[in-house]
C-alpha positions in Angstrom: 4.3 -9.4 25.0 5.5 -13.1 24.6 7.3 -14.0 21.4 5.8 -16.7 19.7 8.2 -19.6 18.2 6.0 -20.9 15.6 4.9 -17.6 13.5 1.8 -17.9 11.4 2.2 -19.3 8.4 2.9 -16.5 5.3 0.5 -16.7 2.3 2.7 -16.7 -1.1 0.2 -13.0 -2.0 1.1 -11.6 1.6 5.2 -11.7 0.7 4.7 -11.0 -3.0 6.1 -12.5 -6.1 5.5 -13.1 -9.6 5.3 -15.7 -12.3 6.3 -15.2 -15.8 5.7 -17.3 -18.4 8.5 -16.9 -20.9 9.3 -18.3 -24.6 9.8 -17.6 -28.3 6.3 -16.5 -30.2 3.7 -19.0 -30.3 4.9 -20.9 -27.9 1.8 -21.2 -25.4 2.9 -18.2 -23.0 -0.5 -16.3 -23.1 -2.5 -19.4 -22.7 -0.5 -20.8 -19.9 -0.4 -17.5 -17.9 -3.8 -17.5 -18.0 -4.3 -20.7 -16.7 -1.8 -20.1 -13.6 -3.5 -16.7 -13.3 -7.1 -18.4 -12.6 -5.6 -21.0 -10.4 -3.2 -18.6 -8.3 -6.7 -16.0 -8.4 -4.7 -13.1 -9.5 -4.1 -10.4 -12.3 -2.6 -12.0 -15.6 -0.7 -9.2 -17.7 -0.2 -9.6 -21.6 3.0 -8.7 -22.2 2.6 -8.3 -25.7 0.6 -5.0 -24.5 3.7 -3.1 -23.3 5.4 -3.0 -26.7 5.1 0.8 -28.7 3.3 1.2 -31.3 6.2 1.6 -33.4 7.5 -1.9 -32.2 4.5 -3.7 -33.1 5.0 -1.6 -36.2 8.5 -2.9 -36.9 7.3 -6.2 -36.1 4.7 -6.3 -38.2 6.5 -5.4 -41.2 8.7 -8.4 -40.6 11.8 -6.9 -38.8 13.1 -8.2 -35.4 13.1 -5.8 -32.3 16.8 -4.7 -30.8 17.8 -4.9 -27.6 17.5 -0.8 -27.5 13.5 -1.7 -29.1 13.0 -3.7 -25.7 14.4 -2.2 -23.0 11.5 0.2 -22.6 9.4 -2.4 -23.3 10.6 -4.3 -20.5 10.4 -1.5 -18.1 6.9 -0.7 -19.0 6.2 -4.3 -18.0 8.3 -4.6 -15.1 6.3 -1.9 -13.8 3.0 -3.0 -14.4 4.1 -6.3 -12.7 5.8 -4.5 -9.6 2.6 -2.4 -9.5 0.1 -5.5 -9.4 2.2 -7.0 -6.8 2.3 -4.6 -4.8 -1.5 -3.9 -5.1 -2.3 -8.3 -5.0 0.2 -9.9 -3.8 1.1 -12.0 -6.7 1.0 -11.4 -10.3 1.4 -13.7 -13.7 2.7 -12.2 -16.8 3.6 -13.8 -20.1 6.6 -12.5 -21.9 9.7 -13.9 -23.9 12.2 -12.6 -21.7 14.6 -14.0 -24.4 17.7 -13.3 -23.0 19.0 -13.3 -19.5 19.8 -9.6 -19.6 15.8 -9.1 -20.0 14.9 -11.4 -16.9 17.6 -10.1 -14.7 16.2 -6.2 -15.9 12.6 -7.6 -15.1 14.2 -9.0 -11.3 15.3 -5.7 -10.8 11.9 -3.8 -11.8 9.8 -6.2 -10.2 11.8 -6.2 -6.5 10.0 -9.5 -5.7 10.6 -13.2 -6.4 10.4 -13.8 -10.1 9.8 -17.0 -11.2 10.3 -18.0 -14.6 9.0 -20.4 -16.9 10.4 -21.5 -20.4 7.9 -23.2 -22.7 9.7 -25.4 -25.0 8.2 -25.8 -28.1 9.5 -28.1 -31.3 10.3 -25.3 -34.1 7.5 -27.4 -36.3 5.0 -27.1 -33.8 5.7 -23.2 -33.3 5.5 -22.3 -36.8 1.7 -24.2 -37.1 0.7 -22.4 -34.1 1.5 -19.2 -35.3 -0.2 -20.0 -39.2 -3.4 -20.6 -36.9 -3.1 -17.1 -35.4 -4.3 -14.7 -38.2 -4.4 -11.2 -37.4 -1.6 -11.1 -34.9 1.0 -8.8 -35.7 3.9 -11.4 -35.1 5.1 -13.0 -38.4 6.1 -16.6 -38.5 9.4 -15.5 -40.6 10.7 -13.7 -37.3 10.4 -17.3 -35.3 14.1 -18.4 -36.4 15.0 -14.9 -35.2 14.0 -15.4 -31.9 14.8 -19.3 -31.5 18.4 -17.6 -32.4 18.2 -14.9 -29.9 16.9 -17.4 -26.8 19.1 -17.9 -23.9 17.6 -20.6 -21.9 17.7 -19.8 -17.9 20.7 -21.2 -16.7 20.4 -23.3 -13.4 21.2 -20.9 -11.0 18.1 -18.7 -12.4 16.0 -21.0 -10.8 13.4 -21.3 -13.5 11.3 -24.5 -14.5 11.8 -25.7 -18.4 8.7 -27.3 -19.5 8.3 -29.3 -22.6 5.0 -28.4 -24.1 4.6 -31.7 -25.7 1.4 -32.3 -23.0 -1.9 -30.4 -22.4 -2.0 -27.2 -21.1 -3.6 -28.0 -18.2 -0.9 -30.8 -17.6 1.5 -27.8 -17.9 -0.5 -25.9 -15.7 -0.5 -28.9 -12.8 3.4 -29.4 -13.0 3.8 -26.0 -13.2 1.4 -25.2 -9.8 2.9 -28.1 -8.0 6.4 -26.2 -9.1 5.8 -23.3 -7.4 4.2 -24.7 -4.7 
């Protein structure tokens, strides 16, 4: 059987890989992963649905998660994501994936390309978003908490920093014409 020198061309679902939309709380995570998730025609996951009762709990009441809160957190999620990719192709997810040590543990659940994206937000602009979100369990007095816990993804991460400043379905565009 001849070997062809030009193989077919490789869909982006056919190798796998995921998209995670990442920030502090209000930031525009949920809204953006949506978006991508229509465009790229695949599963969005929520991350804010992996956390334990007793962490939306803790939350609730005003007290920031621990690392130790997290990790579990993070697996539960990491699996979900490996699991849709392996069962789509390609999966978005939003989650804050504050510090490095959370992305790297999500790489390393996931198996796949991860590809992160940091919504930037102004600290003014985050706390009127989340005064316009009654109901959710996330307090605007833990915001300062997690702007103080953020690691921004270094440049060998390989993620995309966008400056939500713009439209979401501005953020959307540069953020499809990022991944390609």
């Amino acid at each position: 059987m001849p070997i062809s020198a030009d193989p077919a061309p490789v869909s982006p679902k056919a190798v796998g890989r995921a998209v995670i939309v990442m920030g502090v709380s209000g930031c525009g995570k949920s809204t953006l992963g949506a978006m991508l998730a229509q465009a790229l025609d695949c599963p969005f996951l929520e991350g804010d649905s992996y956390h334990s009762a007793a962490a939306v709990e803790k939350m609730r009441g005003g007290e920031a998660l621990t690392d130790e809160d997290r990790w579990p957190w993070l697996d539960r999620l990491g699996a979900a994501i490996a699991g849709t990719v392996a069962a789509q192709g390609v999966a978005v997810a939003a989650c804050s994936a504050l510090k490095r040590a959370y992305r790297d543990r999500l790489r390393a659940a996931i198996g796949v390309p991860v590809h992160f994206i940091l919504l930037d937000n102004d600290r003014d602009e985050l706390l009127a978003r989340l005064g316009n979100r009654p109901g959710h369990y996330m307090p605007a007095s833990l915001l300062d908490s997690q702007l103080a816990t953020l690691e921004p993804p270094l440049p060998e991460e390989g993620a995309m920093i966008l400056t939500t400043n713009v439209p979401a379905s501005e953020l959307r565009d540069r953020a499809l014409a990022w991944l390609g």
